[in-house]
N, C-alpha and C positions, 0 to 999 in steps of 0.2 A: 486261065485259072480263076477260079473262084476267090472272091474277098471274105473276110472274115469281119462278122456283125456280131459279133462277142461284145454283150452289153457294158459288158466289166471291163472292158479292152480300149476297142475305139469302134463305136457304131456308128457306121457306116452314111447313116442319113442325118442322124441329129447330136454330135458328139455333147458329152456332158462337158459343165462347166469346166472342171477339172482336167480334161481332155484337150480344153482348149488352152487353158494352161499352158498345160505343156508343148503345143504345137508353139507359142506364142515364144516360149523361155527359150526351145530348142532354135527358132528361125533365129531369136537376137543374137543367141550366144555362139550360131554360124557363122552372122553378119558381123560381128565384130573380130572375129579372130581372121577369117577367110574371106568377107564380103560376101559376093555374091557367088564366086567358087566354093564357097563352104555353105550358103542356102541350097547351091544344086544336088551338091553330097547328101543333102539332110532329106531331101526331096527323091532321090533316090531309094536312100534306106528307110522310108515311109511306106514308097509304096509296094516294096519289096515285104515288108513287115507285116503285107494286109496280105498276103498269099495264104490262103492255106496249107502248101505243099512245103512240108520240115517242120511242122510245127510242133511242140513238145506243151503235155500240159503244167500245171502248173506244180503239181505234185513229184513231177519227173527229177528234179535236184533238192526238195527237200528245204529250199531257201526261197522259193519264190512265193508268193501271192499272187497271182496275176499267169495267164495262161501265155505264150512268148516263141518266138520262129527263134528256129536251128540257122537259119541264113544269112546270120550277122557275117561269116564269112565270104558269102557268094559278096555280100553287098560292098565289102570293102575291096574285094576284088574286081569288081566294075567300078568301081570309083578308083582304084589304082589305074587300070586299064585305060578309062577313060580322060584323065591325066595323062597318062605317059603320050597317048594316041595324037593331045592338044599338042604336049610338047613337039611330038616330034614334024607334027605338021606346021607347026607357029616357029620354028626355029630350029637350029642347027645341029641340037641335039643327038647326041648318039649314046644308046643304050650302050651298059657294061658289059652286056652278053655278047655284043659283035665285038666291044676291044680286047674281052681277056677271057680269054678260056676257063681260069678258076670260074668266072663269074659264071659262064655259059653251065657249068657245070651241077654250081651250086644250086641256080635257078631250075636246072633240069629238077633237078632233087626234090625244092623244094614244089615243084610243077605236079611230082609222083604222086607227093602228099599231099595235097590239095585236092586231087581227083580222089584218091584213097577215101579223107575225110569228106569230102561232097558225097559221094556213093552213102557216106553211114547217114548222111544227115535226112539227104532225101529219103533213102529207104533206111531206117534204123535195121540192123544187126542182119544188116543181108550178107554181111561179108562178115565172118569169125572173127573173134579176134584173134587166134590161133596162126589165120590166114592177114590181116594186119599186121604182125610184127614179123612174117618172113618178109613180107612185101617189102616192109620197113629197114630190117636186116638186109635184106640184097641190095636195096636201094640205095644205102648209108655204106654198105662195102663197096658197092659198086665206085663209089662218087670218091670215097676215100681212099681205095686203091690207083684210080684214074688220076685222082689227085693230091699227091701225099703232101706238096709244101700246104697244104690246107691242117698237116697231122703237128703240132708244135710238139718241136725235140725237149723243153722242159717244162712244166706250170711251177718249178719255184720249192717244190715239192720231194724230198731227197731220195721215198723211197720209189715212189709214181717216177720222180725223174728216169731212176734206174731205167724201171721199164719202159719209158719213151725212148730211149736207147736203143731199144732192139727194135726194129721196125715191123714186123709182124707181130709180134708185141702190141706197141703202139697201135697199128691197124685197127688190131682186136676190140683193144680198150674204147679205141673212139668209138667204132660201131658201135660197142655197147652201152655206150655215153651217149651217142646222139637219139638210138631208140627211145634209152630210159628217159629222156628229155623231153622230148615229144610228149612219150604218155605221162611225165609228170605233167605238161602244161594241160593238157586234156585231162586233165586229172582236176586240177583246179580251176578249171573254168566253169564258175557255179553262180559265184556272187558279181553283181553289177559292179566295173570299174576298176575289178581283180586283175584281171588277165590284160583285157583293155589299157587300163592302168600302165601296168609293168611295161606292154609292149610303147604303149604312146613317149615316155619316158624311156624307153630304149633307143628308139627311132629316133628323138630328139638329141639325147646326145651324140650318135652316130653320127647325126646330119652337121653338131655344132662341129663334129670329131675331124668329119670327112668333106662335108660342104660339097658334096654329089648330089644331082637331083633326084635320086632313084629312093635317097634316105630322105629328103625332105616328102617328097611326095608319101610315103610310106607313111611318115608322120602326119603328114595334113590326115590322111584317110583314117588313120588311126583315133586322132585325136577329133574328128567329126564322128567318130561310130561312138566312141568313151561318152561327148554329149549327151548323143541319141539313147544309148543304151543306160546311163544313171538317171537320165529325167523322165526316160519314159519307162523303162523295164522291158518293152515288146521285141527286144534284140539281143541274144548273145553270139557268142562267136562260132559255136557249134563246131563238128570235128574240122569240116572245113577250114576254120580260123585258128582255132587250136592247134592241129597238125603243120597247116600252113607257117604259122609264125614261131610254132618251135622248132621246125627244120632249118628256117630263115635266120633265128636268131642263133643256133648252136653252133650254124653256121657262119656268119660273123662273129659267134663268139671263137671259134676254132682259129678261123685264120687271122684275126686279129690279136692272138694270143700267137700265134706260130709269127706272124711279122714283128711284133714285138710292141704292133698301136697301143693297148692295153695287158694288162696279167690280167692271170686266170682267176686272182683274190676279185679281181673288181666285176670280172664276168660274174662269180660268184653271187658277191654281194648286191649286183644288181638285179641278179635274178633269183637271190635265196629265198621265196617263197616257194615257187613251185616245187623246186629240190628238197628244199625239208620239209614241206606239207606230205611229198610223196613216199620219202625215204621213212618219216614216221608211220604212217597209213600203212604202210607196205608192214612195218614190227606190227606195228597194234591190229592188225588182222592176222598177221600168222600165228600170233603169240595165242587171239582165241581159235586158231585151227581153222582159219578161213581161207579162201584164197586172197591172194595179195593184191587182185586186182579187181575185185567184189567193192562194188560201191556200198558206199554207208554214208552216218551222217556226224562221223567223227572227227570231222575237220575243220578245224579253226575256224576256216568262215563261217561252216556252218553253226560254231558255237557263237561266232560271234554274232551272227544273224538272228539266232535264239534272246540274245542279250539284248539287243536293238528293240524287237519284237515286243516284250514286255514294256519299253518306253513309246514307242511311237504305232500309232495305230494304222498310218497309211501301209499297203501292201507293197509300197516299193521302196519308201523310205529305209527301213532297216532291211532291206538287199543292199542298196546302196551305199549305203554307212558301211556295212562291212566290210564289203568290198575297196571303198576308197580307203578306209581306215588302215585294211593292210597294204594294197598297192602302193599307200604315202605313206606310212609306218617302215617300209622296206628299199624297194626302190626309189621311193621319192627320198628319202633320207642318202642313198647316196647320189639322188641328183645334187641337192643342196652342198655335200660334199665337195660333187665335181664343180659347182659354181662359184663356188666360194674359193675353190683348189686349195683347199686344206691337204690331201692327198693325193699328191703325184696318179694320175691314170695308170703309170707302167708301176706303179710301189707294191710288193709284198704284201702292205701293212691294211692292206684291203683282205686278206686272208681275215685278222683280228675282226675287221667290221661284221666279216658273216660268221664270226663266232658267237659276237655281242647279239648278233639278229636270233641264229638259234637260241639262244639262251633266254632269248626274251620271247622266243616263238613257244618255248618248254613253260614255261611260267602262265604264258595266256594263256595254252593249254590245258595246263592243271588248274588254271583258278575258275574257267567255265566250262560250262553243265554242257555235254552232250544231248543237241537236240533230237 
């Protein structure tokens, strides 16, 4: 495949000062978190970044400045692979897919959506999105039916309880919980450090939660693409990483809620961006007669990208700010929580924290200007 010699990007023969920057910030801030396993990640999604093929220009999300590849997914996905691969040939290792069925299961799932979202990234809108959420629906019933201790009998919730009670009930519900999940995180995958963000800081607590290598790993790759992607901007996650990591996460969020590792308040609250970015977006386009899944540029980050913009002139500076701003304003607020253990993981009272979150997500929203 051809490299891309986008002057404004990274050219090819004689990078600008500024270019070099950032090759310079992103190799240290490898080497000191991962050493020389976190330089090879960086080194990967480099040159992954210089492809032509998924590229999106710069105008395509409305937040960017700088023109940036769909293949932040593929690249975290060879750097998982390539991980698991060391592990298992350097040691004794044994994946979760060969000891438990849930996990074989899950990993199918979340394998569907991965190939789903790679197909739109490589070729944009080759597949409907009509034809995307049956896929999604069968795929989500499939795995749910196959696997019901995955389906939690309560989240805490008296009248939801109810219905967790009936079991095809329940079914229903999660299918349509796990789809809407998905296209919310595809939803808000716009701003540097957003999505990135949430997931790095999921992974993390997972891996402190569970101490498996399948979560640490997950987070290494995670939190070396978050580097990549807020110093340089030439990376996001595209449907690939998007689909990918909300199948993955709805899915540890589900069975960890049905085993009783965590409630559903704290799954919630560690992921209430995506959900109420979506669930608002979804009102404020019907309410003007649109469809509900018609992109715009009415969403927080994008307001708040709008707001960065006016202070800082770099083109990738206020992506970035926006993006980390919410990713740490939301889930990073309840990492510090879980750190500090102010709140119980299994506590109800993580409900209240994703109340305080919307409430504070309604107010940004009304205090800035749709860009």
């Amino acid at each position: 495949m051809s490299v891309v010699t986008d002057s404004d990007q990274k050219p090819a023969n004689r990078p600008s000062s500024n270019t070099v920057k950032k090759y310079v910030f992103m190799v240290l801030l490898a080497l000191l978190t991962f050493g020389l396993t976190g330089l090879g990640a960086i080194v990967v999604m480099f040159a992954l970044s210089t492809l032509r093929a998924g590229r999106d220009s710069a105008a395509s999300h409305g937040i960017s400045g700088i023109n940036s590849s769909r293949l932040g997914g593929v690249a975290i996905v060879i750097t998982f692979l390539l991980f698991v691969v060391g592990m298992l040939m350097l040691s004794s290792y044994t994946p979760g897919v060969v000891r438990d069925v849930t996990f074989l299961h899950l990993w199918s799932t979340v394998f569907v959506c991965v190939i789903l979202g790679g197909v739109e990234d490589i070729k944009a809108d080759l597949l409907t999105p009509y034809f995307r959420i049956i896929v999604k629906l069968l795929t989500f019933g499939f795995f749910l039916w196959t696997t019901p201790n995955v389906i939690p009998s309560s989240i805490g919730i008296p009248g939801i309880d109810y219905l967790l009670s009936h079991a095809w009930i329940a079914w229903g519900l999660c299918t349509l919980f796990c789809v809407g999940f998905i296209n919310a995180f595809n939803m808000a995958d716009g701003a540097n450090g957003l999505i990135p963000g949430v997931v790095t800081i999921a992974f993390g607590i997972f891996f402190l939660e569970y101490g498996r290598p399948a979560e640490g790993v997950l987070f290494f790759a995670c939190l070396m693409f978050l580097i990549f992607n807020v110093v340089s901007g030439w990376f996001f996650l595209g449907d690939m990483g998007s689909y990918g990591f909300g199948a993955l996460l709805v899915g540890y969020g589900l069975l960890g809620v049905a085993e009783g590792d965590f409630s559903a308040g704290f799954m919630a609250s560690l992921l209430s961006y995506p959900c109420i970015d979506f669930l608002v977006s979804v009102i404020r386009r019907m309410r003007k007669g649109r469809s509900p899944f018609q992109a715009d540029n009415g969403h927080l980050h994008n307001r708040l990208y709008g707001f960065y913009a006016q202070k800082f002139k770099s083109r990738v500076m206020p992506n970035s700010l926006a993006g980390l701003t919410i990713s740490g304003g939301s889930s990073g607020v309840c990492l510090i929580i879980y750190l500090l253990d102010w709140i119980p993981i299994e506590s109800n009272t993580w409900f209240g924290i994703f109340g305080i979150q919307f409430a504070v997500y309604l107010i940004a929203l009304s205090r800035l200007r749709s860009t």
